[in-house]
PyMOL Python script that loads the backbone (N, CA, C, O; Angstrom):
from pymol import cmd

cmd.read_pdbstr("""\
ATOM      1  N   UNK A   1     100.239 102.040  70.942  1.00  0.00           N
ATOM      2  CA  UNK A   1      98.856 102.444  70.949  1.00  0.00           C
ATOM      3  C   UNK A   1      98.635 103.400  72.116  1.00  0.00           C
ATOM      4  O   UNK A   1      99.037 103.290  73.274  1.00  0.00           O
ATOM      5  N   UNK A   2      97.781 104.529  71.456  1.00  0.00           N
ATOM      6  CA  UNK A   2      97.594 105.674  72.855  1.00  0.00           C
ATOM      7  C   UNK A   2      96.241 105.701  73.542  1.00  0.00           C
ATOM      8  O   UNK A   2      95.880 106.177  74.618  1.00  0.00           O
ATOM      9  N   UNK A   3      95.411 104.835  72.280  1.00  0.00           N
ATOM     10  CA  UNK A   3      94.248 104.753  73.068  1.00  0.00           C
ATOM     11  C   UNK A   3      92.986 103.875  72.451  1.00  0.00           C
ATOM     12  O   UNK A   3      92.915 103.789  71.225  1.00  0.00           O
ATOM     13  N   UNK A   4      91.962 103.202  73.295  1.00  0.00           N
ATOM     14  CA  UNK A   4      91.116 102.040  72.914  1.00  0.00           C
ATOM     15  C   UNK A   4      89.879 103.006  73.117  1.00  0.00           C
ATOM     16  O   UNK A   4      90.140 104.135  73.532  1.00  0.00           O
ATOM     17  N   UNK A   5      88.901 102.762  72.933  1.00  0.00           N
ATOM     18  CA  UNK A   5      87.190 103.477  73.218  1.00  0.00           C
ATOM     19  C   UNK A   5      86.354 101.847  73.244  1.00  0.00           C
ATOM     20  O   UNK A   5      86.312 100.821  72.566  1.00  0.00           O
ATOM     21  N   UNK A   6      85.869 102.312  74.272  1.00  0.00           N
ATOM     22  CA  UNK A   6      84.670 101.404  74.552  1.00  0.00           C
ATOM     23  C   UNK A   6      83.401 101.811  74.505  1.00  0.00           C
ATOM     24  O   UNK A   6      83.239 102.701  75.340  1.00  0.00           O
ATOM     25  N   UNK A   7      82.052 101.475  73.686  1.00  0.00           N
ATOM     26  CA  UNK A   7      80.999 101.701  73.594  1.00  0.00           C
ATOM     27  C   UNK A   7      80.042 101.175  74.824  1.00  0.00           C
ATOM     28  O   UNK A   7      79.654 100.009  74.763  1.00  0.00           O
ATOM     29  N   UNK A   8      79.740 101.801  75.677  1.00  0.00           N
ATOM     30  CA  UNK A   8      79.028 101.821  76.893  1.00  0.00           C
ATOM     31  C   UNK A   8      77.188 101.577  77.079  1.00  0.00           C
ATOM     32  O   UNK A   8      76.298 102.300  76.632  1.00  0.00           O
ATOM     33  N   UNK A   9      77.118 100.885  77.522  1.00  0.00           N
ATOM     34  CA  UNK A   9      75.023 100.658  77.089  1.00  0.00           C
ATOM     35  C   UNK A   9      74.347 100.613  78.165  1.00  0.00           C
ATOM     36  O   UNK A   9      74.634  99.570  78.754  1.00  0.00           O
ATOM     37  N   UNK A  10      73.556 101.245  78.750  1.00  0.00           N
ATOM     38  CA  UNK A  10      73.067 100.975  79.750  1.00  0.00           C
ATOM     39  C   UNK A  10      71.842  99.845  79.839  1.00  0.00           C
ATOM     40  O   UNK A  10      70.885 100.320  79.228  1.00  0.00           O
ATOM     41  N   UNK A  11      71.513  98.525  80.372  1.00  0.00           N
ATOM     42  CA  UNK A  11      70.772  97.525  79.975  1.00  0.00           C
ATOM     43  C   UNK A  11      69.445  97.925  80.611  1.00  0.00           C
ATOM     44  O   UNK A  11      69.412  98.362  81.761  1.00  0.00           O
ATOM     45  N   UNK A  12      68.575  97.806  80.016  1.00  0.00           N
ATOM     46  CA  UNK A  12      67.627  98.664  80.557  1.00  0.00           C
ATOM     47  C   UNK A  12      66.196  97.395  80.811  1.00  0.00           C
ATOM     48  O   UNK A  12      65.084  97.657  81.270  1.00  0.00           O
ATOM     49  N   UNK A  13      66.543  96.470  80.491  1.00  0.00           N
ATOM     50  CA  UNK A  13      66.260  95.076  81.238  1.00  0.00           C
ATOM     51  C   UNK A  13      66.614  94.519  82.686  1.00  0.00           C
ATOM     52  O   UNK A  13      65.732  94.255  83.503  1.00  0.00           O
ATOM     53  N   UNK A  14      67.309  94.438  82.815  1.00  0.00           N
ATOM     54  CA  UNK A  14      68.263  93.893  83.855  1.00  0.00           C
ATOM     55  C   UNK A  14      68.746  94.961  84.497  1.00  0.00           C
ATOM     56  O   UNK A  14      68.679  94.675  85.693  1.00  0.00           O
ATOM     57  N   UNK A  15      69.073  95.739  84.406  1.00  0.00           N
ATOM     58  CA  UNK A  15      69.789  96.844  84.484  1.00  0.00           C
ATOM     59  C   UNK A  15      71.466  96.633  84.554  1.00  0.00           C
ATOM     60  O   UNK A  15      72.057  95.801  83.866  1.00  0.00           O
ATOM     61  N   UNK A  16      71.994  97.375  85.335  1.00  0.00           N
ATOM     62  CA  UNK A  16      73.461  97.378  85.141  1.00  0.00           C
ATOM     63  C   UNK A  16      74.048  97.798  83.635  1.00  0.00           C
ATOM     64  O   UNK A  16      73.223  98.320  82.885  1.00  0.00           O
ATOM     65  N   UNK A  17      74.865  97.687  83.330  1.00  0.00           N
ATOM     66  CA  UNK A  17      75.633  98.122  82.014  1.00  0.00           C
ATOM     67  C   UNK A  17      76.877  97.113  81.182  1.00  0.00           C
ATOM     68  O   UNK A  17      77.812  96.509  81.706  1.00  0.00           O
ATOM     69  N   UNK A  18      76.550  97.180  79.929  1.00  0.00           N
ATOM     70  CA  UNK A  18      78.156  96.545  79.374  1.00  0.00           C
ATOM     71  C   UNK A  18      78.797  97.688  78.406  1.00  0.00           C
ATOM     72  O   UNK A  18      78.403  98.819  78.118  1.00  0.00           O
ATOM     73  N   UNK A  19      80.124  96.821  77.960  1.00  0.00           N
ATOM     74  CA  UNK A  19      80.755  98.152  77.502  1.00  0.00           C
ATOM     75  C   UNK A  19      81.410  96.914  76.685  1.00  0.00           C
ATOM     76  O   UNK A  19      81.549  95.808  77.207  1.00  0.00           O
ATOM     77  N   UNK A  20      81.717  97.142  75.636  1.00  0.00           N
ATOM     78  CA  UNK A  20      82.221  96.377  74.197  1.00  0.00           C
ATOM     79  C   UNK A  20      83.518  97.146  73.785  1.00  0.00           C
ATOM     80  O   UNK A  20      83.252  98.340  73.921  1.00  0.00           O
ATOM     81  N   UNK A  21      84.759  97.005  73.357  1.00  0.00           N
ATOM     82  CA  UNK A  21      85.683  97.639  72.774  1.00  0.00           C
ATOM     83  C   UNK A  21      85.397  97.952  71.021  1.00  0.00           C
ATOM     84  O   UNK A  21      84.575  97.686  70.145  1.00  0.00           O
ATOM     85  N   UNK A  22      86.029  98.317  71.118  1.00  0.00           N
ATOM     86  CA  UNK A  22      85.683  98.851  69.768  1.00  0.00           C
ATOM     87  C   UNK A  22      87.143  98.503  68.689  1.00  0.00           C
ATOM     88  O   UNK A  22      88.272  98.909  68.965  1.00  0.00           O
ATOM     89  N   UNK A  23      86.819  97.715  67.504  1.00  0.00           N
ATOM     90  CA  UNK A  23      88.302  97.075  67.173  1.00  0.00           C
ATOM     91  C   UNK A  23      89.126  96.143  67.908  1.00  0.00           C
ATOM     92  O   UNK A  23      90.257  95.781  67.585  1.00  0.00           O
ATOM     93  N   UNK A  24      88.416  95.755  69.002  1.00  0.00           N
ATOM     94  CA  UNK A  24      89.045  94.746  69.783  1.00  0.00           C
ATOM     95  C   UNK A  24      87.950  93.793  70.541  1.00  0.00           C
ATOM     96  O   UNK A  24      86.811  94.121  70.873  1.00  0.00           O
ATOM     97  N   UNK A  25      88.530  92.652  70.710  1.00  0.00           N
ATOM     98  CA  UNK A  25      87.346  91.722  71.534  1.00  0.00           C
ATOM     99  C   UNK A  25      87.440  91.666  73.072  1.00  0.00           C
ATOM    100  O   UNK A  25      87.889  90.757  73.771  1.00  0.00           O
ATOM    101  N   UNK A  26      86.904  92.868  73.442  1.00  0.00           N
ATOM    102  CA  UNK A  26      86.740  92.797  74.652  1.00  0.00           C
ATOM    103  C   UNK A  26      85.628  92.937  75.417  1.00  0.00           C
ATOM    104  O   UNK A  26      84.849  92.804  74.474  1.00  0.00           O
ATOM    105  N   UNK A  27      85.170  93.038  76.014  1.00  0.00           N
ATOM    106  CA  UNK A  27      83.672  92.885  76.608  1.00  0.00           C
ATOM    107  C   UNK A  27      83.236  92.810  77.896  1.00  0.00           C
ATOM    108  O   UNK A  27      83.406  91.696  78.392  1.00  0.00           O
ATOM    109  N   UNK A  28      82.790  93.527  78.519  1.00  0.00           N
ATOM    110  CA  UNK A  28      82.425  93.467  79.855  1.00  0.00           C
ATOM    111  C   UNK A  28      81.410  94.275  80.719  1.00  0.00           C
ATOM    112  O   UNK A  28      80.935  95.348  80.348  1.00  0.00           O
ATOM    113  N   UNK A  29      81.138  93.712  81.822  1.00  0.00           N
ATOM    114  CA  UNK A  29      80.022  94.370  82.134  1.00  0.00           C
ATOM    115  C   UNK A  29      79.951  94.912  84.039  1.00  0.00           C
ATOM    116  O   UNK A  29      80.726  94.594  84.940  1.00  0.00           O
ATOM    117  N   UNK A  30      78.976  95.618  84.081  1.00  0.00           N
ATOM    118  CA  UNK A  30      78.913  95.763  85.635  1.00  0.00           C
ATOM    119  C   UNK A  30      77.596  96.431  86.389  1.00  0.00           C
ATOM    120  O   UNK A  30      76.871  97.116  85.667  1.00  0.00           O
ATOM    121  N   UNK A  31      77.362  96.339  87.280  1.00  0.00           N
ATOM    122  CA  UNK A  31      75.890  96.746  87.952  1.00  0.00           C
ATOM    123  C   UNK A  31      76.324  98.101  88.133  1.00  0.00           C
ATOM    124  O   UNK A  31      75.656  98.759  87.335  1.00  0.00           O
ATOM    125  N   UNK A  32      77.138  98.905  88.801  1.00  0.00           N
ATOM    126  CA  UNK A  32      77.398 100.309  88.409  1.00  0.00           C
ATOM    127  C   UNK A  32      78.583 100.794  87.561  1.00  0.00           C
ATOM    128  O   UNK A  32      79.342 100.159  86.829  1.00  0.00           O
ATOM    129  N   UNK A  33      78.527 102.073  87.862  1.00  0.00           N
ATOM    130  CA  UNK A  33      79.469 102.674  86.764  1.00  0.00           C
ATOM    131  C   UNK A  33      80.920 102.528  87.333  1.00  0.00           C
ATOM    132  O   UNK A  33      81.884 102.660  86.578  1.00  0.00           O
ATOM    133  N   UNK A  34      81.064 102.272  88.587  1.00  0.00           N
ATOM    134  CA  UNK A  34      82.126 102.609  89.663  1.00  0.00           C
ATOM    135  C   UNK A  34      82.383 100.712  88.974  1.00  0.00           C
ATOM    136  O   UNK A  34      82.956 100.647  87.886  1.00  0.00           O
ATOM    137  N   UNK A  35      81.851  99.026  89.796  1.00  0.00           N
ATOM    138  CA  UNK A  35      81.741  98.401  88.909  1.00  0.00           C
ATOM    139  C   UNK A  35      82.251  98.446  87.639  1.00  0.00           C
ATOM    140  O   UNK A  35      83.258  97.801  87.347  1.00  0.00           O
ATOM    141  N   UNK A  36      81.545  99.281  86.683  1.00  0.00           N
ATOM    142  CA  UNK A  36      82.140  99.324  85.672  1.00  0.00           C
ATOM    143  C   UNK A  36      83.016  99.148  84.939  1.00  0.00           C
ATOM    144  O   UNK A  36      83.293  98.222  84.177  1.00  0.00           O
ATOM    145  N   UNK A  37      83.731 100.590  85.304  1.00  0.00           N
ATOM    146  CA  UNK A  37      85.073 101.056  85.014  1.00  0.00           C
ATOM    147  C   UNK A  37      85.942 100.077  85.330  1.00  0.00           C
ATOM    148  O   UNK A  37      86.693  99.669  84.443  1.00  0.00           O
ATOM    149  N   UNK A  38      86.001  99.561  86.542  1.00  0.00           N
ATOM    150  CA  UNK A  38      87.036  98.433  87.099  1.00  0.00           C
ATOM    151  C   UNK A  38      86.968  97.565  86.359  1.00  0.00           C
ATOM    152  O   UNK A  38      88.020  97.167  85.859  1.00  0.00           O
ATOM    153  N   UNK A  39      85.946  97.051  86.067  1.00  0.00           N
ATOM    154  CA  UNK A  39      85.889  95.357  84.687  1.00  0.00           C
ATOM    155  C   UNK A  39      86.726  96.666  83.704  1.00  0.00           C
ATOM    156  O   UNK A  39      87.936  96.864  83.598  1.00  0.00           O
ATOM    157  N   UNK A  40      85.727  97.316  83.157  1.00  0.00           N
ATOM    158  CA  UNK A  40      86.809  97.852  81.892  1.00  0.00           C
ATOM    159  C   UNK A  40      88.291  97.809  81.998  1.00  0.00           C
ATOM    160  O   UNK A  40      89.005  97.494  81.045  1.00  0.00           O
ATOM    161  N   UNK A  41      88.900  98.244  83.594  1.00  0.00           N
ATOM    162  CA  UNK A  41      90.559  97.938  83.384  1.00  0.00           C
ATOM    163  C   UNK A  41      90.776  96.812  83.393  1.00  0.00           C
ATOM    164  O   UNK A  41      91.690  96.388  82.686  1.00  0.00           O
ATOM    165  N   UNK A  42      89.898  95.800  84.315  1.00  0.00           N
ATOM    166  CA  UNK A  42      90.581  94.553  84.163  1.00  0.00           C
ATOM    167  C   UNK A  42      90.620  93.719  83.490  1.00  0.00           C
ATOM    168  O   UNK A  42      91.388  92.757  83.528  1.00  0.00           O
ATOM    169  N   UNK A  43      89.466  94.041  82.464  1.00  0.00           N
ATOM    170  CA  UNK A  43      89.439  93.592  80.991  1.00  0.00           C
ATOM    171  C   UNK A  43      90.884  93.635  80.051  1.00  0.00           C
ATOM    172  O   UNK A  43      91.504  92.697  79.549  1.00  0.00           O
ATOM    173  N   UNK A  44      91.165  95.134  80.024  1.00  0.00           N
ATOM    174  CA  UNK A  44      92.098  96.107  78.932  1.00  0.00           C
ATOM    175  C   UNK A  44      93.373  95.159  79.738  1.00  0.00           C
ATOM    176  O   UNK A  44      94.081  94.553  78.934  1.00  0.00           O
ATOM    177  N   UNK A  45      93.719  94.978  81.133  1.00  0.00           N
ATOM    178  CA  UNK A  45      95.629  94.115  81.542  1.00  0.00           C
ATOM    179  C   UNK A  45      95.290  92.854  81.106  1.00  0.00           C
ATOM    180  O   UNK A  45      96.197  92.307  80.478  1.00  0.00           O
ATOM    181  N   UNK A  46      94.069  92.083  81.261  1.00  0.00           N
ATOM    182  CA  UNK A  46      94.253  90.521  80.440  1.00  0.00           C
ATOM    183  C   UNK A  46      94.243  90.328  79.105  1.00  0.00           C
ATOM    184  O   UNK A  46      94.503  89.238  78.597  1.00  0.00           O
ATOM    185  N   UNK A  47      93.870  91.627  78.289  1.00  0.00           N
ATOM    186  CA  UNK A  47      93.477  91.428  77.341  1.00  0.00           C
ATOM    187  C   UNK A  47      94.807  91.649  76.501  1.00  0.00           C
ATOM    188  O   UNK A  47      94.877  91.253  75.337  1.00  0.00           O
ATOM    189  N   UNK A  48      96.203  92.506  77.337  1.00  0.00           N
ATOM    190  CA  UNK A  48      96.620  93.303  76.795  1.00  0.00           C
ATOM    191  C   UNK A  48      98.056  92.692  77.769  1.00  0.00           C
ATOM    192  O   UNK A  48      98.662  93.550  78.411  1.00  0.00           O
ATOM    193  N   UNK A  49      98.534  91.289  77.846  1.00  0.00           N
ATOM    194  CA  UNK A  49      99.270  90.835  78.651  1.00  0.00           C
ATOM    195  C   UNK A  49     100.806  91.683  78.899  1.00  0.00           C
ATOM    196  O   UNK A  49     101.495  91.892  79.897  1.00  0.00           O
ATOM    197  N   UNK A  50     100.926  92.028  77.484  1.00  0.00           N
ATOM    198  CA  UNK A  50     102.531  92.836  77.616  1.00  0.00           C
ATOM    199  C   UNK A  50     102.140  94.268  77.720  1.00  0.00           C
ATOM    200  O   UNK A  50     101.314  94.817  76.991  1.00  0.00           O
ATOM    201  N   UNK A  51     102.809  94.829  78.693  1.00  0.00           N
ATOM    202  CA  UNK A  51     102.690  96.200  79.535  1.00  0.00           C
ATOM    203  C   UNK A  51     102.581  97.180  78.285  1.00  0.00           C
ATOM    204  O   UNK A  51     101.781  98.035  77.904  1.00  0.00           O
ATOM    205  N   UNK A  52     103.837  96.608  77.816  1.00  0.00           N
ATOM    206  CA  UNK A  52     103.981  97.723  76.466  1.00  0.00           C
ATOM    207  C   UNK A  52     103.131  97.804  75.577  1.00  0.00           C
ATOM    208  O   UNK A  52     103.158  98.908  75.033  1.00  0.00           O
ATOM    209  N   UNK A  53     102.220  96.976  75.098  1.00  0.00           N
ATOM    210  CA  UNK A  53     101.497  96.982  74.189  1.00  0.00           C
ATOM    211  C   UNK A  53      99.897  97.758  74.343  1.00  0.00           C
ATOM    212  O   UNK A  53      99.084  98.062  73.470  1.00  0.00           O
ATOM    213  N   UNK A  54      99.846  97.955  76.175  1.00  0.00           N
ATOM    214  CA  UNK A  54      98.571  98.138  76.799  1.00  0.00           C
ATOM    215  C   UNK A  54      98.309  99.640  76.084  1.00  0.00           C
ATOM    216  O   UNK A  54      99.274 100.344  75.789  1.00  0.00           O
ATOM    217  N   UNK A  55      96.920 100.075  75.828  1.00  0.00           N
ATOM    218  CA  UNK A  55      96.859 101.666  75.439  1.00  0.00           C
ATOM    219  C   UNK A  55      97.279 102.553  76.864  1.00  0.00           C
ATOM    220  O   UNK A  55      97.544 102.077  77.968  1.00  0.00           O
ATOM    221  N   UNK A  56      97.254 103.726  76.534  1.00  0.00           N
ATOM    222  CA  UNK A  56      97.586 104.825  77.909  1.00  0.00           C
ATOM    223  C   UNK A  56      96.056 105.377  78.322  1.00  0.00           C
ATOM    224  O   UNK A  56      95.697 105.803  79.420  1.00  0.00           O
ATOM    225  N   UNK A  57      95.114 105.203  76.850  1.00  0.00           N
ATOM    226  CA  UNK A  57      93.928 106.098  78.232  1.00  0.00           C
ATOM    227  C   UNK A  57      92.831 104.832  77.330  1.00  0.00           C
ATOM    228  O   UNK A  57      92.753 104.182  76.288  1.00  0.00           O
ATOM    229  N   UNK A  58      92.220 105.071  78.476  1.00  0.00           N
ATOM    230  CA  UNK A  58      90.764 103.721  77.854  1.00  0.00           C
ATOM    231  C   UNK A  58      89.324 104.867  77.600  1.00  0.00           C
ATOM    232  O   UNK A  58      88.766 105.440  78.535  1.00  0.00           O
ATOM    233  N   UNK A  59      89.030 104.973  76.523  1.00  0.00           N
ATOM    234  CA  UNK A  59      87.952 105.924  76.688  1.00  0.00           C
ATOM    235  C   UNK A  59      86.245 104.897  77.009  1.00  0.00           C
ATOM    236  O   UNK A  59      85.856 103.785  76.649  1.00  0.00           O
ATOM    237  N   UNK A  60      85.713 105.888  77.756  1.00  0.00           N
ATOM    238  CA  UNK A  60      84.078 104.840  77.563  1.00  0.00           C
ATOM    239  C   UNK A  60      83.577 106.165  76.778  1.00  0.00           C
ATOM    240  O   UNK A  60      83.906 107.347  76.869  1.00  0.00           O
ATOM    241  N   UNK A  61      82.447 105.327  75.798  1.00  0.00           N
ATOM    242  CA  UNK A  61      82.105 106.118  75.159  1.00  0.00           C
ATOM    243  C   UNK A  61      80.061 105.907  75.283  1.00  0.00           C
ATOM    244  O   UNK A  61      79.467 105.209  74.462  1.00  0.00           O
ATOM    245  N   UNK A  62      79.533 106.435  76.099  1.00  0.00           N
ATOM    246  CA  UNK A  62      78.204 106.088  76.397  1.00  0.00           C
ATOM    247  C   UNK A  62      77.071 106.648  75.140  1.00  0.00           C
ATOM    248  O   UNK A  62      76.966 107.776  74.659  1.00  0.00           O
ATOM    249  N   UNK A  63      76.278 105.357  74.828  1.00  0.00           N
ATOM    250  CA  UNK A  63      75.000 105.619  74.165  1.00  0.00           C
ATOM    251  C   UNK A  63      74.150 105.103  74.355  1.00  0.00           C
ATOM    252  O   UNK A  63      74.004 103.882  74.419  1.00  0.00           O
ATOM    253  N   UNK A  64      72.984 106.369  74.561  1.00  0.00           N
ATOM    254  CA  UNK A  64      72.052 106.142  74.843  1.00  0.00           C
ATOM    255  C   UNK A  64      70.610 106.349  74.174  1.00  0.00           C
ATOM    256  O   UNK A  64      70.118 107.415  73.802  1.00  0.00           O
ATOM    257  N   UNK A  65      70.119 105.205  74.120  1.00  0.00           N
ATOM    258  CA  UNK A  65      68.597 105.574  73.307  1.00  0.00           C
ATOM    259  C   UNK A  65      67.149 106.015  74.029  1.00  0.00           C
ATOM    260  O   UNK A  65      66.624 105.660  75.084  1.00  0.00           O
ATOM    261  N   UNK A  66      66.664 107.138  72.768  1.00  0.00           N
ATOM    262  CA  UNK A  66      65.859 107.838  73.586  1.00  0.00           C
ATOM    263  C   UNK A  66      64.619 107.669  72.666  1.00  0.00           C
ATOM    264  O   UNK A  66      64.639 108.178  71.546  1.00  0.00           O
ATOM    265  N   UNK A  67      63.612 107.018  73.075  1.00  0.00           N
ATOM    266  CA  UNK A  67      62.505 107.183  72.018  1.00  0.00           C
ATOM    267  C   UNK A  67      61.107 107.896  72.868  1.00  0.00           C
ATOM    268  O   UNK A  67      60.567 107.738  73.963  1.00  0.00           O
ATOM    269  N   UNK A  68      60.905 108.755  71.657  1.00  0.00           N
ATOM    270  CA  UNK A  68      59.744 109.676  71.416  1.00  0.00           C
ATOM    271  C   UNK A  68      58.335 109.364  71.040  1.00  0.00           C
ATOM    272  O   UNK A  68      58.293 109.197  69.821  1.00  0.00           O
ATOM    273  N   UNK A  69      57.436 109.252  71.466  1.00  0.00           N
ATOM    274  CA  UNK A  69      55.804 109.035  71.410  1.00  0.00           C
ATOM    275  C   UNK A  69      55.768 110.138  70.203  1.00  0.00           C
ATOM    276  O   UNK A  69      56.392 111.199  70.230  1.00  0.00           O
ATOM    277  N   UNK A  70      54.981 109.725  69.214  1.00  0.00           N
ATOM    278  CA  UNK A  70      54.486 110.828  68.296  1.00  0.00           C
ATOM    279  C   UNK A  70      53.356 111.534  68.530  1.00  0.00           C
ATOM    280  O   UNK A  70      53.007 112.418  67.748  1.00  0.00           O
TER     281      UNK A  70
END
""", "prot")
cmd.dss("prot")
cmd.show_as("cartoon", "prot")
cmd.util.cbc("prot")
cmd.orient("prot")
């Protein structure tokens, strides 16, 4: 595998952010983006115990909702 994507959300409650894998059960979250990223790797080595099997690039993939007053 060359590569996983994670769907990125910014919580707009609470704030901070999670990020969900996509095709895989992974899940995690963090108060910044810096935060973030780090759960995202340390998610992807537990999740992904044999070296070989780990992807090479982890994508985040951010969405964001924008709503409009008519």
């Amino acid at each position: 595998m060359t590569e996983i994507i994670f769907e990125v959300r910014e919580d707009e409650v609470d704030g901070g952010y999670t990020a969900s894998c996509l095709g895989y059960g992974i899940h995690t979250q963090g108060e910044t983006l810096d935060e973030l990223r780090q759960m995202v790797r340390d998610a992807v080595r537990c999740y992904f115990d044999d070296p070989d099997a780990m992807p090479k690039l982890i994508r985040l993939h951010f969405v964001r909702d924008e709503v409009l007053a008519a």
